[in-house]
Residue, then its C-alpha position, 0 to 999 in steps of 0.5 A: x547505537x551501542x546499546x540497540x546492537x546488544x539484542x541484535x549483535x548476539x543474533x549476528x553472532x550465533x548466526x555466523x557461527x551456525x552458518x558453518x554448521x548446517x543449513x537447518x542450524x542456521x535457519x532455526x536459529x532464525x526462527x528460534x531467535x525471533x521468537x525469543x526476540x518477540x519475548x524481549x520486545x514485550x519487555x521493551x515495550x513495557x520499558x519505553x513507557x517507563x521511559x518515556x515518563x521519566x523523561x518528561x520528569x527531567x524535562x520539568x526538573x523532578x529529578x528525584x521521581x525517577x526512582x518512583x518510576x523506575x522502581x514499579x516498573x522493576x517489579x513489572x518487568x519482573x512478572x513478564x519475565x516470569x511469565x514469559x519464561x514459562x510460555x517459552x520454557x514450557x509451551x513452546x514445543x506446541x507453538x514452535x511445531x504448530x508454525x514450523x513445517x521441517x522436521x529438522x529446523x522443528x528440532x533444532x529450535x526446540x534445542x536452542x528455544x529450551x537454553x535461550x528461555x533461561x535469558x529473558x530475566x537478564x534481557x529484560x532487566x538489560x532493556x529496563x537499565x537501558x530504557x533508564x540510561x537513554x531517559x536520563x541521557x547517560x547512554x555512554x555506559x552502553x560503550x563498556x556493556x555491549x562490548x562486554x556482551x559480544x566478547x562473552x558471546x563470541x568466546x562462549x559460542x567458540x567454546x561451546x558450539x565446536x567444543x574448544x578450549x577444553x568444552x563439551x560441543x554442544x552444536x546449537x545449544x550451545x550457541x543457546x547457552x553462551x548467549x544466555x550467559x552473556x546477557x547474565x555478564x552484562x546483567x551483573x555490569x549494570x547493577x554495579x554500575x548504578x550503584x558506583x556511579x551514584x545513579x542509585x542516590x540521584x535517582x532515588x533507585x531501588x527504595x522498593x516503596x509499597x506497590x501503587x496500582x495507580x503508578x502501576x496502571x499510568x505505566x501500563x495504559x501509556x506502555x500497553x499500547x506500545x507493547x501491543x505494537x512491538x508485538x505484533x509487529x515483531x510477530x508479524x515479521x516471524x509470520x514472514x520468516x514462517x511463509x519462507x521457511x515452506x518455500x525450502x531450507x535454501x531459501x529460509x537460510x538465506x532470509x535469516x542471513x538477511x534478516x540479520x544484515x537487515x537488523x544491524x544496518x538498521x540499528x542507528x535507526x533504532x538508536x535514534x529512534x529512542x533517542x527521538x522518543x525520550x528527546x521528544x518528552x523531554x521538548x514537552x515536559x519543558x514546554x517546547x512543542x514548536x521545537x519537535x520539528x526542528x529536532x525531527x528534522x536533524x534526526x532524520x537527515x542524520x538517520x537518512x546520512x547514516x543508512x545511505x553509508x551503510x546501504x552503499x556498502x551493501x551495494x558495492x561488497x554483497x559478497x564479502x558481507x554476505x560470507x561472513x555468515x556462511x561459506x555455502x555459495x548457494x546460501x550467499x548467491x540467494x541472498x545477495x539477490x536480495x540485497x537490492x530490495x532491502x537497501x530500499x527497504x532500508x532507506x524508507x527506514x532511515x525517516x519512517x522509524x523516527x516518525x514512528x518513534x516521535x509518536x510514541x514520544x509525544x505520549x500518544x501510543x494509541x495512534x502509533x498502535x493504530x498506524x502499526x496495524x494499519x502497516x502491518x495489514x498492507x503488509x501481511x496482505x502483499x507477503x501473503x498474495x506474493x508468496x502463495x497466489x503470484x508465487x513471486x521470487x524471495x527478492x519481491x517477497x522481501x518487497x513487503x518491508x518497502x509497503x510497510x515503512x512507507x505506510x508507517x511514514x505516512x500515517x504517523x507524519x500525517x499525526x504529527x502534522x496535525x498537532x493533536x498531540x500536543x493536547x496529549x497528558x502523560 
């Protein structure tokens, strides 16, 4: 859970310090912020497929053919990096402007898109150390480096935002700037953890063999699918955020601040998703296929327990939460009347994400894609319909998450149910 928080603790951060700056800050930080995270989302699609293999490599004792895996898709990671950076550091202002109608919030995210470009290096070697940890299951690192992460952030972004401590005040970009440097800090962590605690020789990390494009193409054609579905997704979810942001700054500021909430209630999905997706392999790579569904079983009424907890604090304290992203009253009156549609949202969550995720385990990363467009089509079709041709209010807008982990639900359960994944070779 710990490490899930990282990407989506920096974003609660510079959300809550943007929300004492201004309405259009606040709500580029959003957009920008999810533009980015598309980015890092590709390399963790990547980084699952990796994942996923080294896992069945444990599960059937072959300890020492993580580093093989582990090193190709290090240099992988390395050119979607490079790439990315470009797209970001170079292309962006076309991108941003062709899909942002305020001039204002345009010129705000261009600010923190130039600063944030310089991060995706250390994001996506991050989620590459991550994706190892949860696969060889020594996921306790994460309880030094995601604190690590957040301290950096906060005192950087106090510093930086509002120009204390002897630092230029550089508003949003600074925000940008802090959050790059706290992923670098948690970067340099990693390194020298592998290496004291050994995992470098267990593992046989870092021998740079010559590149094997037959590796090389086993990683992309079981990760490719899942970096096709991450993206979209992700995507289709800044596709939202661009249909609000023409409804008015108000109503964009106020998705952004939930959409955060939204994120951080549903880490412990996303922490036990990936748990699934590596538990999964690891149930197959030892020959325990009858045992997936007694696991599924456990995780979810666990993911279900958690989110109930975390939806009930929603419910009973909308004010108090709320107002630790903005002061502004109007802000916090129009997103509290959205709370009531995400706690659904949310507890759809608390099954469906395990389902997706226990799919994508199995190996089977084709069908997951095919049950991500199925949602994502649902998906599109009501934001679209309810936002510009029945002009419904932002709570009913904010229905289109309900739909989508409902239909996630039922096509992946209707997958695992049929057992065609266990004829699945990864």
């Amino acid at each position: 859970m710990l490490g899930s928080l990282a990407q989506n603790i920096i974003g609660l951060i510079d959300v809550s310090f943007m929300g004492r700056v201004g309405e259009a800050q606040l709500g580029a930080t959003g957009l920008a912020g999810i533009y980015y995270f598309i980015m890092v989302l590709i390399g963790f699609g990547f980084n699952s497929g990796m994942q996923i293999i080294i896992a069945r490599r444990i599960g059937e004792g072959k300890e020492g053919e993580a580093g093989y895996v582990f090193d190709h898709e290090f240099y992988l990671i390395l050119v979607v990096a490079f790439l990315q950076f470009l797209l970001m550091h170079f292309f962006s202002y076309g991108i941003l402007r062709w899909m942002i109608h305020s001039d204002n919030v345009y010129k705000y995210a261009i600010q923190f898109n130039y600063w944030r470009s310089y991060g995706i290096f250390f994001a996506l070697l991050n989620s590459l150390f991550q994706s190892f940890f949860v696969a060889i299951g020594k996921t306790k690192v994460l309880n030094f480096s995601t604190p690590l992460l957040m301290l950096v952030n906060i005192a950087l972004d106090y510093g930086l935002i509002f120009g204390h401590w002897g630092l230029p005040q550089l508003g949003i970009s600074g925000a940008a700037i802090a959050s790059t440097t706290a992923e670098l800090s948690v970067t340099i962590f990693y390194f020298i953890f592998v290496y004291q605690s050994g995992e470098v020789k267990k593992y046989n990390l870092f021998k740079f063999p010559k590149v094997s494009f037959e590796e090389l193409f086993k990683q992309l054609n079981l990760s490719g699918p899942l970096v096709f579905q991450y993206l979209i997704s992700i995507s289709t979810w800044f596709g939202f955020f661009i249909v609000i942001e023409h409804l008015g700054e108000l109503p964009l500021a106020a998705s952004n601040i939930m959409k955060n909430i939204y994120t951080f209630c549903g880490i412990p999905c996303w922490a036990l998703g990936a748990t699934t997706n590596s538990m999964v392999s690891n149930l197959i790579g030892q020959g325990k296929q009858d045992d997936v569904f007694k696991l599924l079983r456990k995780i979810i009424s666990l993911s279900f327990s958690v989110i109930l907890i975390l939806c009930l604090l929603l419910y009973l304290f909308p004010s108090a939460i709320v107002s630790v992203f903005t002061s502004n009253p109007d802000i916090v009156a129009q997103t509290i009347l959205i709370i009531p549609t995400v706690i659904v949202a949310l507890l759809f969550m608390s099954f469906s994400f395990i389902s997706i995720f226990a799919v994508t385990g199995t190996g089977s990363t084709r069908y997951g894609l095919i049950a991500e467009i199925t949602a994502i089509v649902v998906y599109i079709v009501y934001t679209y319909l309810a936002a510009f041709y029945f002009h419904l209010s932002l709570r009913y807008i904010w229905c289109s998450e309900v739909l989508y982990w409902a239909v996630a639900f039922i096509m992946c359960g209707l997958f695992l149910r049929s057992g065609k994944w266990k004829k699945v070779v990864v």
